[in-house]
C-alpha positions in Angstrom: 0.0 0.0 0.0 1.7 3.1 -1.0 -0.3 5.7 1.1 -3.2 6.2 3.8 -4.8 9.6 4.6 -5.6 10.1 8.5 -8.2 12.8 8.9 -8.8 14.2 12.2 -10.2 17.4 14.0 -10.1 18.8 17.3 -13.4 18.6 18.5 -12.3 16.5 21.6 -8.9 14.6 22.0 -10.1 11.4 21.0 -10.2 12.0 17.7 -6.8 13.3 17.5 -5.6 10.2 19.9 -7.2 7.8 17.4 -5.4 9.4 14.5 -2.3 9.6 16.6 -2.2 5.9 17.4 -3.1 4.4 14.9 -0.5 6.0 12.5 2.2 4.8 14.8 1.0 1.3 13.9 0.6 1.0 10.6 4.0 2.8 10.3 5.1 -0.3 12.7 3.3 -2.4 10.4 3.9 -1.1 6.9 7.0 1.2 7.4 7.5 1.7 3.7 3.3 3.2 3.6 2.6 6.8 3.5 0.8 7.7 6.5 -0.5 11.6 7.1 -2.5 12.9 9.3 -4.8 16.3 8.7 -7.4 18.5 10.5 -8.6 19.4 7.3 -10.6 22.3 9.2 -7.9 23.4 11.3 -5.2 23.6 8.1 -8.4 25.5 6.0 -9.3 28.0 8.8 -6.4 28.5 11.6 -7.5 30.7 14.4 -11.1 30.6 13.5 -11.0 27.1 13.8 -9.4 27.5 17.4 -11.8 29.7 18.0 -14.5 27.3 17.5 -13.0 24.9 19.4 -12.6 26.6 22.4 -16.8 27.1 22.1 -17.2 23.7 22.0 -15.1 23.2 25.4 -16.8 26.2 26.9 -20.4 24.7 25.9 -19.7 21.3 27.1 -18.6 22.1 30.7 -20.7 25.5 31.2 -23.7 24.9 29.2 -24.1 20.8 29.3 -27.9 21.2 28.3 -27.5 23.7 25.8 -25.1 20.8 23.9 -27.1 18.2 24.7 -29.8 19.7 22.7 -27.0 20.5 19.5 -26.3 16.9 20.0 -29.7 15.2 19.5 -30.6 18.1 16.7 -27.6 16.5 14.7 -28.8 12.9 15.5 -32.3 13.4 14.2 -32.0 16.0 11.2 -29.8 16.4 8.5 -28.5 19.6 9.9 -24.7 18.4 8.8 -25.8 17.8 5.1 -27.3 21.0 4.7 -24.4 23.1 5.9 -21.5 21.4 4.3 -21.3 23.8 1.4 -20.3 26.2 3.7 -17.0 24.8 4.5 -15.6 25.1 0.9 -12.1 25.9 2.3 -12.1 22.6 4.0 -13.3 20.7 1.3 -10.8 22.5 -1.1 -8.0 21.4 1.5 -9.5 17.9 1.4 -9.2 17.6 -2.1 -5.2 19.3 -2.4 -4.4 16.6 0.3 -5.8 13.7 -1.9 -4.4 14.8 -5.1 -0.9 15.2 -3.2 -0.3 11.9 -1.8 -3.0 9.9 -3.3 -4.2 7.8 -0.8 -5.5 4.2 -1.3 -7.2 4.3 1.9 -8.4 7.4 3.9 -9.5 6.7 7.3 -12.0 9.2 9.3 -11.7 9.5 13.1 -14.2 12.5 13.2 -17.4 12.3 11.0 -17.6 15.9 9.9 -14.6 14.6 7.6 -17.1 11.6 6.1 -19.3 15.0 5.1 -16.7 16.7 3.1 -16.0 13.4 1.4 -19.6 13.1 0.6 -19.5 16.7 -0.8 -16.5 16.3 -2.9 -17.7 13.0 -4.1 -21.0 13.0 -5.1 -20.7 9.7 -7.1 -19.7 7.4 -4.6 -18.6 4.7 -7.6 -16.0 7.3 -8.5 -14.1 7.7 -5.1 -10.0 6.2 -5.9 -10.0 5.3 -2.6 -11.7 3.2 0.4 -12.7 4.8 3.5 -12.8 3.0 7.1 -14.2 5.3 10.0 -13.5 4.6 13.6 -15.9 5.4 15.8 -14.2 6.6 18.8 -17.2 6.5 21.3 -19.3 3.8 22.6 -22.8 3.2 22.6 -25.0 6.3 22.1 -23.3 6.8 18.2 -24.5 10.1 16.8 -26.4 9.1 13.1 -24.1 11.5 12.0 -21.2 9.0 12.2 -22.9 6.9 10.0 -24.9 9.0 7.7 -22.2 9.5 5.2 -20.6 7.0 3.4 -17.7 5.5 4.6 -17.1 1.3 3.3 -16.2 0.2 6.7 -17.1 1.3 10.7 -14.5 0.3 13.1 -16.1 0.2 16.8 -14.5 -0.3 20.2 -17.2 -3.1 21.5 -19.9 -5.5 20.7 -22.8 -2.9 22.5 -21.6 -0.3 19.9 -22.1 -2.6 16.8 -25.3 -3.7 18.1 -26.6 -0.2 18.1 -24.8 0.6 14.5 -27.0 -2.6 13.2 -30.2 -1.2 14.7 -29.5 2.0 13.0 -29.6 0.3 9.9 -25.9 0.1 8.9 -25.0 -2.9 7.3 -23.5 -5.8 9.4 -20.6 -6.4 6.7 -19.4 -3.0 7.0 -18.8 -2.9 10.7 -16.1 -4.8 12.5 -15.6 -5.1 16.2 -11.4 -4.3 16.5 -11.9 -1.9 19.5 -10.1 1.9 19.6 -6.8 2.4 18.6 -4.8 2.9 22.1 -1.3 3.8 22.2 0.7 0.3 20.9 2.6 0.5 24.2 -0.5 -1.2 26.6 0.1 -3.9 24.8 3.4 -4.5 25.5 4.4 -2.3 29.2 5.1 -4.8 31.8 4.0 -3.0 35.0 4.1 -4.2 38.5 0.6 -3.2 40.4 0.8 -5.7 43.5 -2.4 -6.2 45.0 -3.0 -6.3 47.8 -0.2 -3.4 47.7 2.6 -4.4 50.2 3.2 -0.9 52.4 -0.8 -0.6 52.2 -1.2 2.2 50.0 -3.9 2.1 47.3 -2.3 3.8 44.1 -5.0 6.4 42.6 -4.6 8.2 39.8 -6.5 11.6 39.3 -6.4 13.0 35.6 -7.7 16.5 35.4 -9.0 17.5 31.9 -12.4 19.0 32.8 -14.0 20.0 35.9 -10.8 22.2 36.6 -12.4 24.7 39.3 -13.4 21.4 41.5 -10.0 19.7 41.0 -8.7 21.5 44.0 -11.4 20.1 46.2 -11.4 16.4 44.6 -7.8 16.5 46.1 -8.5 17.9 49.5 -11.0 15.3 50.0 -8.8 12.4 48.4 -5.8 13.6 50.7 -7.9 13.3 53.9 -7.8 9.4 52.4 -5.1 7.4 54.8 -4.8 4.1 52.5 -4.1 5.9 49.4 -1.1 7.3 47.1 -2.5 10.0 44.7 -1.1 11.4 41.9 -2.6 14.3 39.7 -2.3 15.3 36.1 -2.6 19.0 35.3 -1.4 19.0 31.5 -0.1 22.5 30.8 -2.2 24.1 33.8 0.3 26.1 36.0 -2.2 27.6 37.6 -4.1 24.7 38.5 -0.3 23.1 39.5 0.1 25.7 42.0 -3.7 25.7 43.5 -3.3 22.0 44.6 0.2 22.4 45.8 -1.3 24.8 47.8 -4.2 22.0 48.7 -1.6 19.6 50.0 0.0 22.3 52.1 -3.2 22.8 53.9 -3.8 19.1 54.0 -0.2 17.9 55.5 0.9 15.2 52.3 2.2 15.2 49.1 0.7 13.8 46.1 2.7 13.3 42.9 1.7 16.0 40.1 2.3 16.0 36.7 2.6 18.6 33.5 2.0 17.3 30.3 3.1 13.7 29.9 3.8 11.0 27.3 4.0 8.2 30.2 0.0 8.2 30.9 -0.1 4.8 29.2 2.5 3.4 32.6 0.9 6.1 34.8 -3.0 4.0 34.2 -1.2 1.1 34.4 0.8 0.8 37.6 -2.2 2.4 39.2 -5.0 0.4 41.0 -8.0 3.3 40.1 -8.1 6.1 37.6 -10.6 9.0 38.6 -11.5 11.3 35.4 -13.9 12.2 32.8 -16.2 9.8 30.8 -13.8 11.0 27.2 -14.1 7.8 24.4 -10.2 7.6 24.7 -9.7 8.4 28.2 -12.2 5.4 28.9 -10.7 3.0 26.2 -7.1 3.5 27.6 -8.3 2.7 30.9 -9.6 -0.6 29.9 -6.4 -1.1 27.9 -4.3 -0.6 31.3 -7.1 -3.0 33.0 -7.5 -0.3 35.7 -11.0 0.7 37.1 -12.1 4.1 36.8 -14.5 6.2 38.8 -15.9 8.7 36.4 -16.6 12.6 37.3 -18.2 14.1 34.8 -20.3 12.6 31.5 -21.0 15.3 28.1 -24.5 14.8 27.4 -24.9 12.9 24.4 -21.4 11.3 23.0 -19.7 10.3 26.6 -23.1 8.8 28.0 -22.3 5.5 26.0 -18.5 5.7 27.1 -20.2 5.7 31.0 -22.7 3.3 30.4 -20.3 0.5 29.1 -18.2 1.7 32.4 -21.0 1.3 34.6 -23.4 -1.9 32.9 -20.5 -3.6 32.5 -19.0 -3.5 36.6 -15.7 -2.0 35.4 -15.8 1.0 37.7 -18.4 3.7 39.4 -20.3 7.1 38.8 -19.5 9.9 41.4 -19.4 13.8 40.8 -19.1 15.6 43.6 -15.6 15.4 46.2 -17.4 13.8 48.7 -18.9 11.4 46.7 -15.7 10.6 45.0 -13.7 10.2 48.6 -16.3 7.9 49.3 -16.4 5.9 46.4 -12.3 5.2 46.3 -12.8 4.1 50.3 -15.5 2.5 49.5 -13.6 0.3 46.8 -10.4 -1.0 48.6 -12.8 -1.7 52.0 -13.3 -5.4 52.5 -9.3 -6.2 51.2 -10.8 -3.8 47.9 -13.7 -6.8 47.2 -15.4 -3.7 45.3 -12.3 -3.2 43.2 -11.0 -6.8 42.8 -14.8 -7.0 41.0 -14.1 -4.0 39.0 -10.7 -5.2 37.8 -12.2 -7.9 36.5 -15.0 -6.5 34.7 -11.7 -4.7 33.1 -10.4 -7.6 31.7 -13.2 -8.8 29.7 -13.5 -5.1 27.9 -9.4 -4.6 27.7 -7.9 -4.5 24.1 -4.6 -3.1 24.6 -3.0 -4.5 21.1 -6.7 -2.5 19.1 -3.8 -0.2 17.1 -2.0 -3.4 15.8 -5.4 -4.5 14.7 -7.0 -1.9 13.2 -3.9 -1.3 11.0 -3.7 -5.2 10.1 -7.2 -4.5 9.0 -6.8 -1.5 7.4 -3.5 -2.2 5.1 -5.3 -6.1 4.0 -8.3 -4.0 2.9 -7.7 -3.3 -1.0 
């Protein structure tokens, strides 16, 4: 296969993470292949682009029910179709990017991108290429995903497929290979003893929501005497300094992090992971085999990602400090018979080798 077109945008980081992963393994596969990645929005519109982004965050942590309702107008309507025309710039990107390196295969990880395919190609026969969409959340799968045309629909779990089949999608075209993690969970030997031998419970807070709560998850989590905690901040000073000041008040000293590339040994050399219900936050999670204890759910695309948590026994709902001191004491009590359950909900969801997969799949389909 000569080359393979990525397309991406940053409407949350799974999509980007998909992308991410997912070239690193067919390079690992195919290293003489042609992989690119594009945000064909981003490349056609910069700042404005940004811009728009930086809504969508706003919307999805201030206004929850005013996205919601966005949400379930794109699932029901054909809103999408009848706006496309007015990102010609995009499209016009789209098409410099597939006359450039010619792609035999072009792989969406954001459906918007399906859309501009459908507008550039209006005759579906005459497309030079085949186009595989993973779908990087689980369960509640906007019809948007699947109203364009795409040959084949990658999903993380049986649940998801189901719910692609009673949307009418054919059964040949969708394949159960799960969500293309980072290569590494599939490989990282990490020690998590359990029960752990000095007593401490290792728990593993990643902030990258909720951020004006994050100060008082921590108090209560400190107050915790059975358990280690560590913190991710990403590129939040601020937010760095605010706990610091937390742990002050609090007597102890949890482990905080910047921006990290070691979140796939961080999850897994952890016994609970306390975050957001995000499609790859959750996916890595399960790759790691680590329980999570979710905070906070976006109405309409993360519901799915929590329900498979939650229907499945891999972990627990709680969104308030209290509630989430509670529910980490709650799991290790009893010599942790709470988590030793979730762990092993984990296992029978876990697909940590999902990258190597998907590209097999990918590169064998001509």
């Amino acid at each position: 296969m000569k080359s393979v077109l990525l397309l991406t945008a940053g409407f949350g980081e799974g999509h980007n993470a998909a992308a991410r992963n997912l070239k690193e393994a067919l390079l690992a596969a195919s290293p003489d292949t042609k992989v690119v990645i594009s945000d064909p929005f981003l490349e056609a519109y910069g700042e404005f682009n940004r811009l728009i982004q930086r809504g969508y965050v706003a919307a999805i942590n201030h206004t929850p029910v005013l996205w919601q309702a966005v949400f379930e107008l794109m699932d029901r309507t054909r809103l999408v179709e009848l706006h496309m025309g007015l990102y010609g710039g995009a499209a016009r990107r789209l098409q410099e990017l597939i006359s450039e390196w010619q792609p035999e295969v072009i792989v969406s990880t954001y459906p918007g991108c399906n859309h501009l395919l459908d507008w550039l190609y209006r005759n579906r026969l005459k497309r030079p290429f085949r186009t595989v969409t993973i779908i990087t959340d689980s369960i509640t799968v906007n019809t948007v995903w699947h109203r364009a045309h795409s040959h084949d629909f990658i999903v993380a779990n049986e649940p998801t497929a189901a719910v692609m089949r009673d949307a009418g999608v054919a059964p040949r075209k969708i394949h159960v290979l799960g969500f293309p993690v980072p290569r590494i969970f599939a490989v990282q030997s990490v020690h998590r003893p359990v029960p752990p031998a000095d007593g401490l419970w290792r728990v593993l807070y990643v902030i990258n929501s909720g951020r004006r709560l994050a100060p008082d998850i921590v108090r209560h989590l400190l107050k915790l005497e059975n358990v280690a905690l560590s913190v991710t901040v990403g590129r939040d000073q601020d937010l760095a300094d605010r706990i610091a000041r937390v742990a002050g008040e609090v007597g102890k000293n949890p482990a905080v992090y910047g921006w990290t590339s070691e979140m796939p040994r961080l999850m897994a050399e952890h016994h609970l992971l306390i975050s957001k219900a995000g499609g790859a936050t959750v996916q890595e999670t399960l790759a790691a085999k680590t329980p999570m204890i979710i905070t906070q759910i976006v109405p309409g695309q993360e519901e799915g990602n929590a329900r498979l948590m939650l229907q499945r026994g891999a972990g627990a709902l709680a969104t308030t400090a209290p509630d989430i001191a509670d529910a980490v004491a709650g799991a290790f009590a009893h010599d942790a018979t709470e988590w030793r359950s979730w762990h092993e909900a984990t296992l029978a969801l876990s697909r940590p080798e999902a990258s190597d997969v998907i590209a097999r799949f990918i590169l064998n389909r001509r």
